[in-house]
C-alpha positions as CSV (number, residue, x, y, z in Angstrom):
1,X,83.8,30.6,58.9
2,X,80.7,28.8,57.7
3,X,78.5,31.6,58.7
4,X,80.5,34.3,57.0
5,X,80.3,32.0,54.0
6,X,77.1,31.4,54.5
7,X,75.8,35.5,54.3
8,X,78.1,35.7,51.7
9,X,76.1,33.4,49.2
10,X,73.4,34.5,50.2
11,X,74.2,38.3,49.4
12,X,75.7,36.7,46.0
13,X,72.0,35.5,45.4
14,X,70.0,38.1,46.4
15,X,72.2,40.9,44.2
16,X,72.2,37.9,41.1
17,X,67.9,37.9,42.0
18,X,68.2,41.8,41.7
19,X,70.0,41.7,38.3
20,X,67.6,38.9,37.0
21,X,64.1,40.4,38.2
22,X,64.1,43.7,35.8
23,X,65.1,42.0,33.0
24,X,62.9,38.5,33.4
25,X,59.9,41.7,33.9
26,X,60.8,43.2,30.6
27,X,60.8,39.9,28.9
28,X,58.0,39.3,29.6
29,X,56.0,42.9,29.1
30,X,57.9,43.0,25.2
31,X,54.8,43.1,23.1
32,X,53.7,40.0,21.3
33,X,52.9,41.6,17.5
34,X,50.9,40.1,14.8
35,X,52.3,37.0,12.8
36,X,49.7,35.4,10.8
37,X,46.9,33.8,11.4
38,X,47.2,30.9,10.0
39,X,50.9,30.3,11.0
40,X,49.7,31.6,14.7
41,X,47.8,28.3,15.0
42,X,50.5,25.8,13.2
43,X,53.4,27.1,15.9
44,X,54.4,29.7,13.9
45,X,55.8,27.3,11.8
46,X,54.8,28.7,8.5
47,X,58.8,29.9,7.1
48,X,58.5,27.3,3.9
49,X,54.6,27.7,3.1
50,X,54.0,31.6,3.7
51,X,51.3,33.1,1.1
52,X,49.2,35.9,1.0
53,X,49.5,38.6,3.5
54,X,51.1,35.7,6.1
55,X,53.9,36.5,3.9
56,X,54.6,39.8,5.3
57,X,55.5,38.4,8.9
58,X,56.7,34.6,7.7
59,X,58.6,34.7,4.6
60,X,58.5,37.9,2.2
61,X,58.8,35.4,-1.1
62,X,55.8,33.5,-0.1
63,X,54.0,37.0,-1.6
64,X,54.8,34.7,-4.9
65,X,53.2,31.4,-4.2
66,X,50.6,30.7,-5.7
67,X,48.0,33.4,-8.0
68,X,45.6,35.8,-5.7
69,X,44.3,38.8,-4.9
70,X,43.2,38.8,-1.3
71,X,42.4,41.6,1.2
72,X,42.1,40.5,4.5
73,X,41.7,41.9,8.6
74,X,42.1,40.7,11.8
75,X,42.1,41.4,15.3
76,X,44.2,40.1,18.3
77,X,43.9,40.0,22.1
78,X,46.9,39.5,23.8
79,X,48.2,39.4,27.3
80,X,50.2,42.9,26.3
81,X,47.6,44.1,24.6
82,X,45.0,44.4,21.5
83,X,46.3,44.4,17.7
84,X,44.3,45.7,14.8
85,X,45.5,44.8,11.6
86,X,44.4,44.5,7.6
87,X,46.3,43.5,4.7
88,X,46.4,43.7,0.9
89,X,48.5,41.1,-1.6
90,X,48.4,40.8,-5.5
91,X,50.3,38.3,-7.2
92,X,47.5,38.4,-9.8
93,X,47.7,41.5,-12.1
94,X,51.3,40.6,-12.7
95,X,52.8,37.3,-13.2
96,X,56.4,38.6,-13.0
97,X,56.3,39.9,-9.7
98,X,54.0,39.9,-6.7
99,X,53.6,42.5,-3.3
100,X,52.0,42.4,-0.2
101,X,51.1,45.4,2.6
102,X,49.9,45.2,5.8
103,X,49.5,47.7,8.8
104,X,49.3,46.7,12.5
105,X,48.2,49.1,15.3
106,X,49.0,48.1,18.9
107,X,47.0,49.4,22.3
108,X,48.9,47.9,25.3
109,X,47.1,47.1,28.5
110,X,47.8,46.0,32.3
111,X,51.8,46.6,32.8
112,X,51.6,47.6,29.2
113,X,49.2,50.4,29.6
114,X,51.1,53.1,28.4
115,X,52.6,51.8,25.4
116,X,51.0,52.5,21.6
117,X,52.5,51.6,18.5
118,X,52.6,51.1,14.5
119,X,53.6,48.0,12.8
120,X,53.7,48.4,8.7
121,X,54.9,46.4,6.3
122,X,55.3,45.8,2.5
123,X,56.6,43.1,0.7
124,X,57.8,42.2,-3.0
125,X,58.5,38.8,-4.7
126,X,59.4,37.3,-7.7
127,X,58.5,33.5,-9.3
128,X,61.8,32.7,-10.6
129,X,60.4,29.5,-10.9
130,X,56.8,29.5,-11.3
131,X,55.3,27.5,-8.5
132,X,58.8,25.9,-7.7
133,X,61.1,28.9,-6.6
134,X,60.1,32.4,-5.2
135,X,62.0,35.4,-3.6
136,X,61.3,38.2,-2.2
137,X,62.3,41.3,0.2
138,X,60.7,43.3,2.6
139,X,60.5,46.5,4.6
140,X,59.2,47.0,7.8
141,X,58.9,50.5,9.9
142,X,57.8,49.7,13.8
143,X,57.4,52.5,16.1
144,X,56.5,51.9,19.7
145,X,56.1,54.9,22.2
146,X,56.3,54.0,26.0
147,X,54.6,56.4,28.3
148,X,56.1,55.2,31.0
149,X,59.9,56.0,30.1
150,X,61.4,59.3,31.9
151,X,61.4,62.4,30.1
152,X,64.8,64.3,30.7
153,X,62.9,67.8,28.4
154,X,59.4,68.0,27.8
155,X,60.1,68.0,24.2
156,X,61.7,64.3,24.6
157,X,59.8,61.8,22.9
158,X,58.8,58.5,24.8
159,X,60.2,55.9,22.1
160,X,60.4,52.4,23.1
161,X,62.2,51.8,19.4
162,X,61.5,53.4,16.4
163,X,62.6,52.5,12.5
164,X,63.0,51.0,9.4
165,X,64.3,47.3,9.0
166,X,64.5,44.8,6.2
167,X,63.7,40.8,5.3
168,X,65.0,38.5,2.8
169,X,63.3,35.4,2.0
170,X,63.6,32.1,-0.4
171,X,61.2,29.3,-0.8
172,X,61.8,26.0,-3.0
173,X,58.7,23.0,-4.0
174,X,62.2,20.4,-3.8
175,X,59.3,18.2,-4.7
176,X,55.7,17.7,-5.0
177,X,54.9,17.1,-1.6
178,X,58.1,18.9,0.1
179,X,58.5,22.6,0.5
180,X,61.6,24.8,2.4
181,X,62.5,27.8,2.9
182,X,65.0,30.6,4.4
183,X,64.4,33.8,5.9
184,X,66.4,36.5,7.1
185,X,64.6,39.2,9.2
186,X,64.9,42.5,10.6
187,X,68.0,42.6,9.7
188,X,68.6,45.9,10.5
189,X,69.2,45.9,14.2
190,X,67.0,49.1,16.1
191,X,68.2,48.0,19.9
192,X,71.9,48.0,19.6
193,X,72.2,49.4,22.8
194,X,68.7,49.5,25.1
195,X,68.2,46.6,26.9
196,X,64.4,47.9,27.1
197,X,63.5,47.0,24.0
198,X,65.3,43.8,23.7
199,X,63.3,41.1,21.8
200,X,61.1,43.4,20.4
201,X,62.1,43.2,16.7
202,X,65.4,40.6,16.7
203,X,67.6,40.1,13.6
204,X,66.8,36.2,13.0
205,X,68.0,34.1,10.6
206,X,66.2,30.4,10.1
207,X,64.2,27.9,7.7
208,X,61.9,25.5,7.7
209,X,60.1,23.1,5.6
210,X,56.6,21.5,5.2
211,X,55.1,18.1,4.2
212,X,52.1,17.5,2.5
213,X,49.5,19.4,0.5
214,X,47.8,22.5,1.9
215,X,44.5,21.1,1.2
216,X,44.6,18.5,2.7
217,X,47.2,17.4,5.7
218,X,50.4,19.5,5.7
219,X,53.5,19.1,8.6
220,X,56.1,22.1,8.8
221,X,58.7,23.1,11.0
222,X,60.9,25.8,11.3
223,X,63.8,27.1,13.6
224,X,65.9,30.5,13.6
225,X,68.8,32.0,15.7
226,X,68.0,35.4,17.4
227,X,71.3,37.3,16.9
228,X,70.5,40.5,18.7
229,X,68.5,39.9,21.7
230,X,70.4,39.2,24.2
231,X,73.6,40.7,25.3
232,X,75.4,36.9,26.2
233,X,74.9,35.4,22.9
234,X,72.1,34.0,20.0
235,X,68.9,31.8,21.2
236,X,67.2,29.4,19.1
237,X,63.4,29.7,18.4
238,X,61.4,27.1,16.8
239,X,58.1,26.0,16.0
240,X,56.2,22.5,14.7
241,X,52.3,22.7,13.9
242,X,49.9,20.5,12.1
243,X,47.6,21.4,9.6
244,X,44.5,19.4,8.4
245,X,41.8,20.4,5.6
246,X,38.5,18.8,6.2
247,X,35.9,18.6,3.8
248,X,38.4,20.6,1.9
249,X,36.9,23.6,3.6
250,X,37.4,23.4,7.0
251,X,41.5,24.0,8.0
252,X,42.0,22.3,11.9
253,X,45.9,23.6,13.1
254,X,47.7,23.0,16.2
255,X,51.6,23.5,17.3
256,X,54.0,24.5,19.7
257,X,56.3,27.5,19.7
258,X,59.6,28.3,21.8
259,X,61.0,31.9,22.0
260,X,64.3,31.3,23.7
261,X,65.0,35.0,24.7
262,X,61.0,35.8,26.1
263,X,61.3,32.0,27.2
264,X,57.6,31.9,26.0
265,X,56.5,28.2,25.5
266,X,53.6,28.3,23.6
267,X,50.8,26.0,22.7
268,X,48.8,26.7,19.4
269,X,45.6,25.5,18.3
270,X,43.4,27.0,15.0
271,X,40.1,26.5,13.0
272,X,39.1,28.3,9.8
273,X,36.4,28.0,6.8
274,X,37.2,28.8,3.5
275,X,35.9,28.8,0.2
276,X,37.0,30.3,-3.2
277,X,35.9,34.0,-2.2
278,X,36.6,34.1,1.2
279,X,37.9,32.8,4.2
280,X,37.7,33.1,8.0
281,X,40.5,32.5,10.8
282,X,41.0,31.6,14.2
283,X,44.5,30.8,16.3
284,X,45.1,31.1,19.7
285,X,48.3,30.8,21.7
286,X,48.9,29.2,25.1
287,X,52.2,30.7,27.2
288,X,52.9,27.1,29.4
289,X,55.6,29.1,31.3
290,X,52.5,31.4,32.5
291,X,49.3,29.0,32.3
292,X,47.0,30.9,34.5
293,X,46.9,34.2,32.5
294,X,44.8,34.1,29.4
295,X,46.9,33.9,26.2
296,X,46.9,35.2,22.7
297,X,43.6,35.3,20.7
298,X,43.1,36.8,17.2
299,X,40.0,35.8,14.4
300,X,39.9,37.8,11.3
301,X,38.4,37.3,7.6
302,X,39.8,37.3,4.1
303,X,37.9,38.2,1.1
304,X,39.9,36.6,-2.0
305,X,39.4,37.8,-6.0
């Protein structure tokens, strides 16, 4: 009887291992896209003090905060693969309403070898409050082709996901030194049904605040709920991150992120120069769940006018 109940956990394991395996190795081969810079070093933790083209990936009504024209670029090493990207937001030529754009292309490598892709985005806001309240909305078309996925016709087309989704975003100055926000994204759901591309672009709802003044020390925070990810129910992702100014020229970041569904545990760190024509950005991301692979990298530069 004991052996016979013995074989039979152990069957019970190995089929629950099976079930597990594909779907852990998916998790973790779901491409890590571009979020920022500057919130890539603070934890990602940006949601309440988005600006610029950060705004695009953070908070869509941070396009509105504060008055700049800025054109910007970056590039990203990660371990799924290398991200080109450049920006463009104006909330300069017209006080009543500001945009952002940005375009990301993607080049897998390793297990991600065969997969390409297109990240654009576009964002408008509007100062209902001038430098107290902003909203704003965006659109975002992804397209990611797998090379790897089985062709049942030659004319079938190798589409990890593919389509248009939307954000909604708020952000309140409650006081001089305290900032929050909410954010609604991709709320358009593109992997109803295939668990392949699961995590890839979630429908998430969260906020978060800040403390302090962005030139000098600033604390923020945020959390969401991933609604779409997995099939069992929402996860929680949240980030904390630290920013210091020194010599009111020289930004120092550092943070932690969680992404419940890729259970990715990630340690940020940051350093940047600016001045009032231009800027230059690093971050870099440490995975603790996988701390002997090399982690996310990205440096770009931002010209301001």
């Amino acid at each position: 009887m004991r052996r016979s109940t013995a074989m039979m956990v152990a069957l019970m394991m190995g089929a629950g291992l099976v079930m597990i395996g594909p779907e852990a190795k998916a998790q973790e081969s779901v491409p890590q896209l571009f979020e920022g810079l500057r919130s890539a070093g603070a934890g990602g933790s940006h949601t309440a003090v988005a600006s610029g083209t950060d705004s695009l990936y953070k908070n869509p009504a941070g396009a509105a905060r504060g008055t700049m024209y800025v054109v910007d670029g970056a590039f990203s090493y990660t371990p799924q693969g290398a991200l080109l990207t450049a920006g463009i937001s104006d909330s300069r030529t017209n006080p009543a309403f500001s945009g952002a754009v940005g375009y990301t292309y993607f080049l897998g490598q390793g297990e991600n070898s065969e997969q390409s892709g297109h990240d654009a985005r576009a964002a408008i806001a509007i100062p209902v409050v001038p430098e107290r309240v902003s909203v704003g909305v965006g659109v975002r078309y992804l397209r990611i082709t797998d090379e790897g996925i089985p062709m049942v016709e030659e004319d079938d087309d190798q589409i990890l996901v593919s389509g248009f989704t939307i954000d909604a975003g708020l952000i309140v100055r409650a006081a001089e030194f305290l900032h929050l926000g909410l954010v609604a994204q991709n709320l358009i759901d593109r992997c109803p049904d295939d668990p392949a591309c699961r995590g890839t672009m979630p429908t998430r709802i969260g906020g978060g605040f800040a403390i302090g003044e962005e030139t000098g020390f600033l604390g923020s925070g945020q959390a969401a709920i991933d609604l779409t990810s997995s099939p069992d129910g929402p996860n929680v992702d949240f980030g904390v991150g630290l920013e210091y100014m020194a010599a009111q020229m020289v930004p120092i970041r550092v943070g932690f992120q969680r992404r419940g569904f890729l259970d990715r545990n990630l340690v940020t760190g940051g350093v940047g120069w600016r001045s009032e024509q231009a800027g230059v950005d690093f971050a870099y991301q440490h995975d603790l769940q996988r701390s002997d692979r090399f982690g996310y990298i990205a440096g770009g530069v931002s010209v301001y006018f």
